[in-house]
Biopython code that builds the backbone (N, CA, C, O; Angstrom):
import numpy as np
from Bio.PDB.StructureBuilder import StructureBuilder

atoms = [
    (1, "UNK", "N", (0.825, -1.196, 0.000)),
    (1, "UNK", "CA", (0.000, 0.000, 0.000)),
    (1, "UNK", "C", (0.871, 1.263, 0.000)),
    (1, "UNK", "O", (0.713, 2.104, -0.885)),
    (2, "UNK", "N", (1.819, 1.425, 1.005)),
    (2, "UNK", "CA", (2.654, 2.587, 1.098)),
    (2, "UNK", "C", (3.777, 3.117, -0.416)),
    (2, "UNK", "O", (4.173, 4.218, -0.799)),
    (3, "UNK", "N", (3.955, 1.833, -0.882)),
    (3, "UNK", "CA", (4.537, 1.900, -2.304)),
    (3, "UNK", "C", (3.824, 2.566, -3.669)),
    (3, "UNK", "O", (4.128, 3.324, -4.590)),
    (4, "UNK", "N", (2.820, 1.884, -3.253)),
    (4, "UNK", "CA", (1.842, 2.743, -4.498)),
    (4, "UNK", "C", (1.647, 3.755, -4.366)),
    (4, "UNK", "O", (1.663, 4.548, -5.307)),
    (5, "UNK", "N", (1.366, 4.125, -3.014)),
    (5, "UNK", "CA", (0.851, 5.440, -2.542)),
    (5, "UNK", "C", (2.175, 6.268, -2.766)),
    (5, "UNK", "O", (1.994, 7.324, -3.372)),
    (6, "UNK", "N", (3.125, 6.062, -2.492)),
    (6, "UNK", "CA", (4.192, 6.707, -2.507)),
    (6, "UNK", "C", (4.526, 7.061, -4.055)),
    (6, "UNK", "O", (5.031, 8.152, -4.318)),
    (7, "UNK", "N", (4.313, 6.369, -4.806)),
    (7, "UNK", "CA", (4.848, 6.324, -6.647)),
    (7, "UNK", "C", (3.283, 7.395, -7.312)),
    (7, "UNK", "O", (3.309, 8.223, -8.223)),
    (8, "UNK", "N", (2.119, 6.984, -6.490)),
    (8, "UNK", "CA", (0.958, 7.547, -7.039)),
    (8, "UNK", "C", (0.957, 8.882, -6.697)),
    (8, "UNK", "O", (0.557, 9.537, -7.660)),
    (9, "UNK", "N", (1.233, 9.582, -5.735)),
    (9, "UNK", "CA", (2.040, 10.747, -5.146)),
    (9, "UNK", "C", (2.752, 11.681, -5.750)),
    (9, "UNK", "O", (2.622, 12.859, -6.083)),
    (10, "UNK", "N", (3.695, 10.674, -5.812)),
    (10, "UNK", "CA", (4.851, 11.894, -6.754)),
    (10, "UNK", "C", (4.308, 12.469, -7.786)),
    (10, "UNK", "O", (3.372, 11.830, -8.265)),
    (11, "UNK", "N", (4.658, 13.802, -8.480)),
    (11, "UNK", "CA", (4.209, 14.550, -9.417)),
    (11, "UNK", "C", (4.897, 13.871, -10.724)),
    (11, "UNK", "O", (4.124, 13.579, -11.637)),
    (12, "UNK", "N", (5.960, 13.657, -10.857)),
    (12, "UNK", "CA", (6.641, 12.908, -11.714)),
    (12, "UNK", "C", (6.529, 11.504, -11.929)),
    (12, "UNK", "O", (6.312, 10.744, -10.985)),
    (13, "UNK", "N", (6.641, 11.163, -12.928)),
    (13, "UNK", "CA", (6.123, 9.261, -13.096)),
    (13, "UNK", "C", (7.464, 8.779, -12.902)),
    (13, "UNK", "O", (8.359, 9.621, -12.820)),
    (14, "UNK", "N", (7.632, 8.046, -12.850)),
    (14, "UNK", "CA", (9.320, 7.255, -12.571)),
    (14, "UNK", "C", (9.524, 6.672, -13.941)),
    (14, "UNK", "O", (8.527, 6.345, -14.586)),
    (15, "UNK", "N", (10.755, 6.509, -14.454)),
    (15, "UNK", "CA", (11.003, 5.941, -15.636)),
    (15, "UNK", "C", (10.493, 4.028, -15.579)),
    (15, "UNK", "O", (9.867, 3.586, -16.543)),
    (16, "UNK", "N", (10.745, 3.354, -14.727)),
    (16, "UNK", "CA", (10.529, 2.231, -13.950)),
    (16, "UNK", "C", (9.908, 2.023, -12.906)),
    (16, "UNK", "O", (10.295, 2.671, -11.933)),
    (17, "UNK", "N", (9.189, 1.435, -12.784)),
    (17, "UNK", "CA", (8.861, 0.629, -11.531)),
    (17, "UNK", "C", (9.273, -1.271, -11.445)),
    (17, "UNK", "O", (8.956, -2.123, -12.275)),
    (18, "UNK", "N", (10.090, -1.469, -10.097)),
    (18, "UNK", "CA", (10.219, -2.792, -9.885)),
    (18, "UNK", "C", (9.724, -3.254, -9.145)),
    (18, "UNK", "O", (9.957, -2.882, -7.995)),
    (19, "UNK", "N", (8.696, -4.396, -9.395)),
    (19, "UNK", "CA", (8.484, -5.247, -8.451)),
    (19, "UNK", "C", (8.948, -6.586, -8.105)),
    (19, "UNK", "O", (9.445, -7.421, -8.861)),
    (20, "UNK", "N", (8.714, -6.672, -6.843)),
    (20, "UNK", "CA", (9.609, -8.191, -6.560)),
    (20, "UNK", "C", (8.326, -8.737, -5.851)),
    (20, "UNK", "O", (7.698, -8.084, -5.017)),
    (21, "UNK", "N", (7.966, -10.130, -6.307)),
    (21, "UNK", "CA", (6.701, -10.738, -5.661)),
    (21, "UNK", "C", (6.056, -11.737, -6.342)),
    (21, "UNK", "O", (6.571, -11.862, -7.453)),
    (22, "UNK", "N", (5.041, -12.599, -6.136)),
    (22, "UNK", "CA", (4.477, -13.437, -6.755)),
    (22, "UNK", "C", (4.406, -13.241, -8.612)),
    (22, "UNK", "O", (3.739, -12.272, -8.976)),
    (23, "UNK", "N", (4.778, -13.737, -9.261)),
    (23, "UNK", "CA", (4.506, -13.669, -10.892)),
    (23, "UNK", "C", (2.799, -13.716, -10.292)),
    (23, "UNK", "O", (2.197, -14.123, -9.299)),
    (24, "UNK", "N", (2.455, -12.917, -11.789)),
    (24, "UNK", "CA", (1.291, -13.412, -12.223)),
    (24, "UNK", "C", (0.108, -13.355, -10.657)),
    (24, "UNK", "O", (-0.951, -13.981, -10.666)),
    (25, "UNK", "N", (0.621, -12.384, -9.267)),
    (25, "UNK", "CA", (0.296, -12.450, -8.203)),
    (25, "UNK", "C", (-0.847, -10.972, -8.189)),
    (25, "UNK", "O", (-0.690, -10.008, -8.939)),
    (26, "UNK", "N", (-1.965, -11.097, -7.168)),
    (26, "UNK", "CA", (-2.636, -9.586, -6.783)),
    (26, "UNK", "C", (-1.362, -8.220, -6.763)),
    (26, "UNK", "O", (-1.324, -7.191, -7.438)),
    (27, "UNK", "N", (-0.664, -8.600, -5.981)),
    (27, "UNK", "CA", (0.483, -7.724, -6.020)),
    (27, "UNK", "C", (0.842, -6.792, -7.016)),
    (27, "UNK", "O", (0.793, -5.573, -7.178)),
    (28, "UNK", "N", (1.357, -8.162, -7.848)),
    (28, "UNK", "CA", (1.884, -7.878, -9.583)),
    (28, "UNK", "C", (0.652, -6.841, -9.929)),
    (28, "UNK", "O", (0.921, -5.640, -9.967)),
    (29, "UNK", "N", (-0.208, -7.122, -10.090)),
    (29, "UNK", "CA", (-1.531, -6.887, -10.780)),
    (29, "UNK", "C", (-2.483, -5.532, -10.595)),
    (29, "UNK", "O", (-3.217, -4.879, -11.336)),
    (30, "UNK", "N", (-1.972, -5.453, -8.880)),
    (30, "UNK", "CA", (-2.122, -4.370, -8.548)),
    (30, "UNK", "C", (-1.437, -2.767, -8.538)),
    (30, "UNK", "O", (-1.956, -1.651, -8.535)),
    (31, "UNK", "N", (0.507, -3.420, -8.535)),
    (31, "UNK", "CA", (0.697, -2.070, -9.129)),
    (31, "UNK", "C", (0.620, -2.339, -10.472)),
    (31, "UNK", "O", (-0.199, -1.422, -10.408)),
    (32, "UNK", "N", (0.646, -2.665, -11.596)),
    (32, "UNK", "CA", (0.432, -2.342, -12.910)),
    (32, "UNK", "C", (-0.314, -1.694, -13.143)),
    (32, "UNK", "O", (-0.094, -0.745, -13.895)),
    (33, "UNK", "N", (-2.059, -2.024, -12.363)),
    (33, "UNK", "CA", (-3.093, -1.520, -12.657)),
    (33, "UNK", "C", (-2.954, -0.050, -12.069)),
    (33, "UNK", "O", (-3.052, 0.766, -12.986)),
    (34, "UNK", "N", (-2.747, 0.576, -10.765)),
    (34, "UNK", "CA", (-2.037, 1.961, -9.871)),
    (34, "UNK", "C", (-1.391, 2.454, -10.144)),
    (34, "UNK", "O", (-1.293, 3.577, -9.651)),
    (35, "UNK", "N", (-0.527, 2.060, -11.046)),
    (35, "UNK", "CA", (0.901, 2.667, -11.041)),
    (35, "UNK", "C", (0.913, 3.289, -12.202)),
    (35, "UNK", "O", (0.309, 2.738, -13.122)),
    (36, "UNK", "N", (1.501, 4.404, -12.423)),
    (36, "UNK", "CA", (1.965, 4.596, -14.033)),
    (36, "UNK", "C", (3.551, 4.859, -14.181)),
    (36, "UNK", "O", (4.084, 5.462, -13.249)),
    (37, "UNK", "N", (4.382, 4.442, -15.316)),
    (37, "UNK", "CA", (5.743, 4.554, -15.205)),
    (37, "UNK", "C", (5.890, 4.409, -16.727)),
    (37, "UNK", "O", (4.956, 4.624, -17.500)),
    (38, "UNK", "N", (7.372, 3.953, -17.188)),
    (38, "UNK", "CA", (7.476, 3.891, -18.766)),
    (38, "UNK", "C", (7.465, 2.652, -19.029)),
    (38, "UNK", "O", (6.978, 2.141, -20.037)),
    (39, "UNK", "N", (8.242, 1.856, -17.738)),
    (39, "UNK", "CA", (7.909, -0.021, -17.690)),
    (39, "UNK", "C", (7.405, -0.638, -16.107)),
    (39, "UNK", "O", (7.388, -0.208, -14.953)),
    (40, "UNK", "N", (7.211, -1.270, -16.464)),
    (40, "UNK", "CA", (7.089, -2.263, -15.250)),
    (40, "UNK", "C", (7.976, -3.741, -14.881)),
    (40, "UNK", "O", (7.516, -4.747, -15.419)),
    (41, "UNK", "N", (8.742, -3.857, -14.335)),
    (41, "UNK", "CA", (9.596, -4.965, -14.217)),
    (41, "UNK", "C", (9.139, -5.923, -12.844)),
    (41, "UNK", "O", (8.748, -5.591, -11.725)),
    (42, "UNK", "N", (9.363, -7.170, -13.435)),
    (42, "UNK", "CA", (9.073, -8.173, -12.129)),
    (42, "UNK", "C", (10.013, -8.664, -12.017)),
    (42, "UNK", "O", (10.688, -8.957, -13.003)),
    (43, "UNK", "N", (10.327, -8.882, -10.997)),
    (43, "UNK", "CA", (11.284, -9.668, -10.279)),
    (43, "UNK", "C", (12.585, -9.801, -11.258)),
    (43, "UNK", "O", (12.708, -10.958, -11.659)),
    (44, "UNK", "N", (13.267, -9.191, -11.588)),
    (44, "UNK", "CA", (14.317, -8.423, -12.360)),
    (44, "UNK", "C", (14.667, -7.103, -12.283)),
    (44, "UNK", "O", (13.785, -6.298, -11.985)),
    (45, "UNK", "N", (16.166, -6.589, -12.566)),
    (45, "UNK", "CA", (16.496, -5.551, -12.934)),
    (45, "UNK", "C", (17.008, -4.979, -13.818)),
    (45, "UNK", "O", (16.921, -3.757, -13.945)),
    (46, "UNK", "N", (17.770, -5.884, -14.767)),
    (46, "UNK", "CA", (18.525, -5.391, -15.660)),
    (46, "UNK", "C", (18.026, -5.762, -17.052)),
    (46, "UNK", "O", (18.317, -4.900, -17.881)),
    (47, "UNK", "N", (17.398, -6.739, -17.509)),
    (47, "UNK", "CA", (17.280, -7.393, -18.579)),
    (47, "UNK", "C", (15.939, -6.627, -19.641)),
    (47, "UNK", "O", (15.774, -6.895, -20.831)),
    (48, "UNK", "N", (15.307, -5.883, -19.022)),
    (48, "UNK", "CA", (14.394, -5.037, -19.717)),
    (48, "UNK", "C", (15.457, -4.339, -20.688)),
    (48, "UNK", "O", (15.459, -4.611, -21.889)),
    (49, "UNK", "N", (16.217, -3.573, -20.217)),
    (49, "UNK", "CA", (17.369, -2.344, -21.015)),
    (49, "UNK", "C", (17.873, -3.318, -21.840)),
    (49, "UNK", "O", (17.736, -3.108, -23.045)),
    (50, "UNK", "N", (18.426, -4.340, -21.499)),
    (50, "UNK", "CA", (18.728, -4.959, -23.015)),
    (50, "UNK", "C", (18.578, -6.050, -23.737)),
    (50, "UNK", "O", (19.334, -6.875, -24.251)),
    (51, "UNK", "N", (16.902, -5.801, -23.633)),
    (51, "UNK", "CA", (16.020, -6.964, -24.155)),
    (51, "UNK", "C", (16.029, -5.905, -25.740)),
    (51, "UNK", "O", (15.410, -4.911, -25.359)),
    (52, "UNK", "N", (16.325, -5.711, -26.909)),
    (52, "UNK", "CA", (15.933, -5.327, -28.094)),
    (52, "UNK", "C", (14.536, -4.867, -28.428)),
    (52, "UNK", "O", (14.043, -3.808, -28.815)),
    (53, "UNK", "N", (13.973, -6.374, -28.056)),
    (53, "UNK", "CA", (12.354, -6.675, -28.187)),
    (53, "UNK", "C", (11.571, -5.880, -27.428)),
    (53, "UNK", "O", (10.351, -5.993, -27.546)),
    (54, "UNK", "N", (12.031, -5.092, -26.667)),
    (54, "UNK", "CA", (11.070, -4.385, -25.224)),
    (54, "UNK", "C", (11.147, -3.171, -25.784)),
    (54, "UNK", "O", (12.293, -3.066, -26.223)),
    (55, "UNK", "N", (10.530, -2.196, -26.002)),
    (55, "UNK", "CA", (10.579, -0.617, -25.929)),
    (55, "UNK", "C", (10.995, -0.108, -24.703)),
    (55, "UNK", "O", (10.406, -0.125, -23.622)),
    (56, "UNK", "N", (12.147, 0.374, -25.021)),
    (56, "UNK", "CA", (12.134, 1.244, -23.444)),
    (56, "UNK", "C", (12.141, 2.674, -23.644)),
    (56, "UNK", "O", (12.661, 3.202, -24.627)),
    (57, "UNK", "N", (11.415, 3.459, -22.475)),
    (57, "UNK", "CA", (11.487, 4.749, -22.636)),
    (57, "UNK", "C", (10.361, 5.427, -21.388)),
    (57, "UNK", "O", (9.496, 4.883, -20.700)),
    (58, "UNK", "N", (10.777, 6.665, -21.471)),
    (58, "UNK", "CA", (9.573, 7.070, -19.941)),
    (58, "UNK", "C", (8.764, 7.884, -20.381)),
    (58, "UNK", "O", (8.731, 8.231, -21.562)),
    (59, "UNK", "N", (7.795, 8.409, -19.240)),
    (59, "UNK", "CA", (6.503, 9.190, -19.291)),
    (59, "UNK", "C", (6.346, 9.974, -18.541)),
    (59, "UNK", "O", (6.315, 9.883, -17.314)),
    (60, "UNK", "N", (6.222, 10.881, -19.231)),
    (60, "UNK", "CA", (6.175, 12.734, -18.509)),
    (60, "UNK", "C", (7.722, 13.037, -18.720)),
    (60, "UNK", "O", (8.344, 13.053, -19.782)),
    (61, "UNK", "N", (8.240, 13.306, -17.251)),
    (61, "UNK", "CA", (9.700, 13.895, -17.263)),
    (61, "UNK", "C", (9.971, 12.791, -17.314)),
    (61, "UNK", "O", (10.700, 12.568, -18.281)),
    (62, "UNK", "N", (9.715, 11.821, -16.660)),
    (62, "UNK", "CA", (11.034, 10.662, -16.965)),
    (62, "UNK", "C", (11.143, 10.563, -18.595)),
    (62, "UNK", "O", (12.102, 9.880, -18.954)),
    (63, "UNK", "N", (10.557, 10.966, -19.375)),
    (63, "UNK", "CA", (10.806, 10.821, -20.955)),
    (63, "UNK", "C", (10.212, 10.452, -21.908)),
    (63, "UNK", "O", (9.509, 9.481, -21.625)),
    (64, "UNK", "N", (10.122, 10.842, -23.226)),
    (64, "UNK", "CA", (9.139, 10.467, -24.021)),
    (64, "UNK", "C", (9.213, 9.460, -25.115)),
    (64, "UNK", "O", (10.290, 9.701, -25.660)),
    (65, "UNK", "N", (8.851, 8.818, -25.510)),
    (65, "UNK", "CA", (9.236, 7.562, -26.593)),
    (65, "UNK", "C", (9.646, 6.708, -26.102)),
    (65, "UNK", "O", (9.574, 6.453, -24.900)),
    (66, "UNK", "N", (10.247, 5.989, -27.075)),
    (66, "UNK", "CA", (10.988, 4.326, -27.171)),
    (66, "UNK", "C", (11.814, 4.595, -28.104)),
    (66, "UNK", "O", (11.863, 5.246, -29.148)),
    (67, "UNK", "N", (12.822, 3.552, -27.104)),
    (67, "UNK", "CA", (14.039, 2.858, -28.218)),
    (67, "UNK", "C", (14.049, 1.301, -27.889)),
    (67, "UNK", "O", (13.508, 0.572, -27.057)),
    (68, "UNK", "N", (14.776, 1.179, -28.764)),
    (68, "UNK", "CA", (15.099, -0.487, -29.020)),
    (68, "UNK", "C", (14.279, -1.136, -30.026)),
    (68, "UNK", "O", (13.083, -1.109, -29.735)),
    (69, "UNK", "N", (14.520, -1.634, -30.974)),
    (69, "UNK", "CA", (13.892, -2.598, -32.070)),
    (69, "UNK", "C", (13.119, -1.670, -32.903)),
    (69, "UNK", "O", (13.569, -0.597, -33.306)),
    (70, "UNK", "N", (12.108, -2.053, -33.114)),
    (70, "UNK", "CA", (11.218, -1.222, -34.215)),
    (70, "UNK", "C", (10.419, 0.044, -33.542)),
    (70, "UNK", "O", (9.970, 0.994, -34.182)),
    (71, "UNK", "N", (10.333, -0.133, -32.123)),
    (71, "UNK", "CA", (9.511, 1.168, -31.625)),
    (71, "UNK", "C", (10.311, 2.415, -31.078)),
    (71, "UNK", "O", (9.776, 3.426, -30.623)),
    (72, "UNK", "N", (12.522, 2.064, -31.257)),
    (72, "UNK", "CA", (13.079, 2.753, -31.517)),
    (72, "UNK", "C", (13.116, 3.592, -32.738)),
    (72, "UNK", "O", (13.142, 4.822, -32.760)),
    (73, "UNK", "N", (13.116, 2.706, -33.853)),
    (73, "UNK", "CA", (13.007, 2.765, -35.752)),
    (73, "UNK", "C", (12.158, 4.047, -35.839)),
    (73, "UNK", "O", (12.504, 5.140, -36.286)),
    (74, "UNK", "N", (10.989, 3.685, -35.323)),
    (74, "UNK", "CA", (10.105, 4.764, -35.431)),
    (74, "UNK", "C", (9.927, 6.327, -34.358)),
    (74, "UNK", "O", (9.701, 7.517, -34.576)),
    (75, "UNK", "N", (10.099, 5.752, -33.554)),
    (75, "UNK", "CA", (10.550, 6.960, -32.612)),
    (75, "UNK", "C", (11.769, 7.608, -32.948)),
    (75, "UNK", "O", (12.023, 8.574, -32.229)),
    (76, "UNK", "N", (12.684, 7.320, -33.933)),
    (76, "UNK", "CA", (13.846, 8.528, -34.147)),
    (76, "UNK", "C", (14.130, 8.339, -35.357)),
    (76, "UNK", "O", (15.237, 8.099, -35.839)),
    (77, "UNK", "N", (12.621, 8.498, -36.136)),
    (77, "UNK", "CA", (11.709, 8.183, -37.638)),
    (77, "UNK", "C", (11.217, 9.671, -38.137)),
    (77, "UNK", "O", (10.582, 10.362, -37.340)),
    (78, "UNK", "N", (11.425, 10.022, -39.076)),
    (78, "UNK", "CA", (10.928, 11.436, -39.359)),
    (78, "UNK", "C", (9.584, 11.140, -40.722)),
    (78, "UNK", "O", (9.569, 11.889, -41.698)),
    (79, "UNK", "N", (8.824, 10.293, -40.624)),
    (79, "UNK", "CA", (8.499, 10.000, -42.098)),
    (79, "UNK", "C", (7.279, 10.769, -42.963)),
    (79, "UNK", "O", (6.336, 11.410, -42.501)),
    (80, "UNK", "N", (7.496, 10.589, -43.897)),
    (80, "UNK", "CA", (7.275, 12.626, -44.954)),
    (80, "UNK", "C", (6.105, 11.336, -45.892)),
    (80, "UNK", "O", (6.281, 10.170, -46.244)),
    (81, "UNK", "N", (5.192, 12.092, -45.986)),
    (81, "UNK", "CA", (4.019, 11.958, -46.582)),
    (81, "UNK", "C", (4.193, 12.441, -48.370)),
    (81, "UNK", "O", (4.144, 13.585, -48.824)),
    (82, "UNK", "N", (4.389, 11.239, -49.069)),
    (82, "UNK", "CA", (4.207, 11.847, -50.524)),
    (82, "UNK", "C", (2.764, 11.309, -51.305)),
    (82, "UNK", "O", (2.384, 10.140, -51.241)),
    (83, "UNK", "N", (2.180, 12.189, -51.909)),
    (83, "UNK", "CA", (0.949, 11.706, -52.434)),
    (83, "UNK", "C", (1.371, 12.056, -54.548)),
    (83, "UNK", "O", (1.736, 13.165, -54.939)),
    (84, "UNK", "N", (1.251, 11.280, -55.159)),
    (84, "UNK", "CA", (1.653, 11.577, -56.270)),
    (84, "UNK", "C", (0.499, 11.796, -57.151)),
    (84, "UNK", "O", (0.960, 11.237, -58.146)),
    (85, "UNK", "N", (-0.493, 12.141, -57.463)),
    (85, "UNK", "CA", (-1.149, 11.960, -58.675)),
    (85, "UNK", "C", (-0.882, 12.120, -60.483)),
    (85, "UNK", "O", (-0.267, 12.853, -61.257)),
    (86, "UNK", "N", (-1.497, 11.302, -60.509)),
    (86, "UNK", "CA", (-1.336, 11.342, -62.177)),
    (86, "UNK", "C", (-1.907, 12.482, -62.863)),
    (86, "UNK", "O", (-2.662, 13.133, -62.141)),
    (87, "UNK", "N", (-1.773, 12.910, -64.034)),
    (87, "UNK", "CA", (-2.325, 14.354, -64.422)),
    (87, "UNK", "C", (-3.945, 13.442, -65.268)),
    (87, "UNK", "O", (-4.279, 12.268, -65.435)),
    (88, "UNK", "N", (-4.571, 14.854, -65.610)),
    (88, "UNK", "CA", (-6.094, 13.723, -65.620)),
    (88, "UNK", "C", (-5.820, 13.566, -67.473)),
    (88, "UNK", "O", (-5.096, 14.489, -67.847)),
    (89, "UNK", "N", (-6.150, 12.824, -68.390)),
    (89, "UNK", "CA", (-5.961, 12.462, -69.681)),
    (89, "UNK", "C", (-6.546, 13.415, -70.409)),
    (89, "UNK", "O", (-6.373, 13.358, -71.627)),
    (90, "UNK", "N", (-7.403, 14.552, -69.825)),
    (90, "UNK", "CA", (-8.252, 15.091, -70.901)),
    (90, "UNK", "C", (-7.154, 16.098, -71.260)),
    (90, "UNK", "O", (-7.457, 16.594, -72.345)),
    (91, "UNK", "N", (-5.811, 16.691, -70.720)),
    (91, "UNK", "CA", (-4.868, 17.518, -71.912)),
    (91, "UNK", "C", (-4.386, 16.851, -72.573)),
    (91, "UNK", "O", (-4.013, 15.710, -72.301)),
    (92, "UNK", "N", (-4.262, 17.538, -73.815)),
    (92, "UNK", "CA", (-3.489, 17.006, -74.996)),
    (92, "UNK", "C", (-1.958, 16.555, -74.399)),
    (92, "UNK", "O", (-1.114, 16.083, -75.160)),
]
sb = StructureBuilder()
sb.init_structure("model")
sb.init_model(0)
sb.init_chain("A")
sb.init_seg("    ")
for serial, (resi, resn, name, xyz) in enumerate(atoms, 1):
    if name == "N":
        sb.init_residue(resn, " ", resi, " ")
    sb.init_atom(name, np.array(xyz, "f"), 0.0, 1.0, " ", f" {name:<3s}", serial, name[0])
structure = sb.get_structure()
């Protein structure tokens, strides 16, 4: 209780939140659902940052976007809209 309350509190979101506790437990379930952050980690610390496959990145001040794999690609993606049409046949 004091954890959530404490993370739900702060004005700033944390880049992370870790929990250590039952997988797949009320616990787990409960801060995910309370909490807001950029990830959520269980019972680990390091392997999120260099999982490829994971987006990492934070929310609010802790930071905006993702990197790593394709939701890096696109987050430091600039992509430009071209529409081409054909001219219509009725000029000579």
């Amino acid at each position: 209780d004091e954890a959530i309350e404490y993370i739900s509190e702060e004005q700033e979101k944390p880049l992370v939140v870790y929990y250590f506790g039952k997988k797949n437990g009320p616990g787990q379930k409960r801060v995910l659902k309370e909490t807001s952050s950029g990830s959520l980690v269980v019972n680990e610390t390091i392997y999120q940052i260099i999982n490829t496959d994971l987006p990492f990145g934070g929310v609010g001040h802790s930071g905006y976007g993702r990197y790593h794999g394709i939701s890096g690609f696109k987050a430091f993606s600039n992509e430009k809209s071209v529409l081409v049409k054909p001219p219509l046949d009725c000029f000579p």
